[in-house]
C-alpha positions as CSV (number, residue, x, y, z in Angstrom):
1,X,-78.2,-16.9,23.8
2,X,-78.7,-18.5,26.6
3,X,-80.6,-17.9,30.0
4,X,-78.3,-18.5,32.7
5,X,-80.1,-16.4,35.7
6,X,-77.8,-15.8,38.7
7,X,-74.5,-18.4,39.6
8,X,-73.2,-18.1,42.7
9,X,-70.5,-20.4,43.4
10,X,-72.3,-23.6,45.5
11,X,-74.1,-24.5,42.4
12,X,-71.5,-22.2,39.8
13,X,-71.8,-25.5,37.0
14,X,-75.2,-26.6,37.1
15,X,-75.8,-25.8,33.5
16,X,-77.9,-27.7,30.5
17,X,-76.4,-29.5,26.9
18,X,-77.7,-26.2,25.6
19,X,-76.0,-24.0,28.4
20,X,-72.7,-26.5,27.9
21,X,-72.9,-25.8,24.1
22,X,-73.1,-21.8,24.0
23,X,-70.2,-21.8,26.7
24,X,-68.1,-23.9,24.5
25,X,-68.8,-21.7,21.9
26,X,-68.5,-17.7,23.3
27,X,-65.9,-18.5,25.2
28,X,-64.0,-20.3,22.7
29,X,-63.0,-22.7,25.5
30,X,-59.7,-25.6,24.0
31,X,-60.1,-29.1,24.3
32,X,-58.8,-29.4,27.9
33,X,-61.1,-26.4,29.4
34,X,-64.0,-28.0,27.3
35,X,-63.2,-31.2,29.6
36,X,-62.8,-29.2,32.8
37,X,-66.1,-27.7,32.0
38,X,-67.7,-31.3,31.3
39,X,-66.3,-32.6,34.9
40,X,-67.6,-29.7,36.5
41,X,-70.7,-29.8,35.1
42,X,-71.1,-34.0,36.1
43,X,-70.3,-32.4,39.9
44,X,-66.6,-34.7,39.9
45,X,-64.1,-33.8,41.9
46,X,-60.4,-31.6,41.9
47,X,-58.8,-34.4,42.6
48,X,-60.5,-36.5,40.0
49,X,-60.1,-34.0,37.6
50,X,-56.6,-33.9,38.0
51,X,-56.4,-37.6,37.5
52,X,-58.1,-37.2,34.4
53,X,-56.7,-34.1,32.8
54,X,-53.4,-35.8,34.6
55,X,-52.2,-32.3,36.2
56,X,-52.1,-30.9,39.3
57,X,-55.0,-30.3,42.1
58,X,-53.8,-26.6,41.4
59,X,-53.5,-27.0,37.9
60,X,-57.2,-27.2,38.2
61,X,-58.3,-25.0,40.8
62,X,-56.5,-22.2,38.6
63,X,-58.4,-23.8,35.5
64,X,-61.2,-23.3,37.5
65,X,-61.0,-19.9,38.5
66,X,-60.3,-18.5,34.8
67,X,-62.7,-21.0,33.8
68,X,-65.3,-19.0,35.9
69,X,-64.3,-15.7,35.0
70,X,-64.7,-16.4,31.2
71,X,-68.3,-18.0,32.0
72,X,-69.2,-14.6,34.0
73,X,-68.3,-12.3,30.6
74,X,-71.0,-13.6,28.8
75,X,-73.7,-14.3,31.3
């Protein structure tokens, strides 16, 4: 298991390969949240996330949200 210590949302994604791994894993995350997760993590931006996942700036922002509510069950 992981040791995550407290997120709060300036620095939410600053997580390790390890951290990365074990996310992946508990939270069962698809291909594209495995993605969103990996352009969070390198710090890139909505809109460039949007490019690359080629949706919408609230595609991802809604991504982002359940993304960080699946993260908090299992930290």
């Amino acid at each position: 298991m992981a040791n995550f210590g407290r997120k709060n949302n300036m620095n939410f994604f600053e997580f390790n390969k390890a951290d990365y791994d074990y996310i992946v894993e508990q939270c069962m995350l698809d291909d594209e949240y495995q993605k969103l997760l990996e352009y969070k993590i390198k710090g890139y931006s909505i809109v460039k996330i949007a490019d690359l996942l080629n949706c919408s700036e609230a595609r991802i922002s809604v991504m982002t949200n359940k993304l960080k509510k699946k993260i908090r069950k299992i930290i």
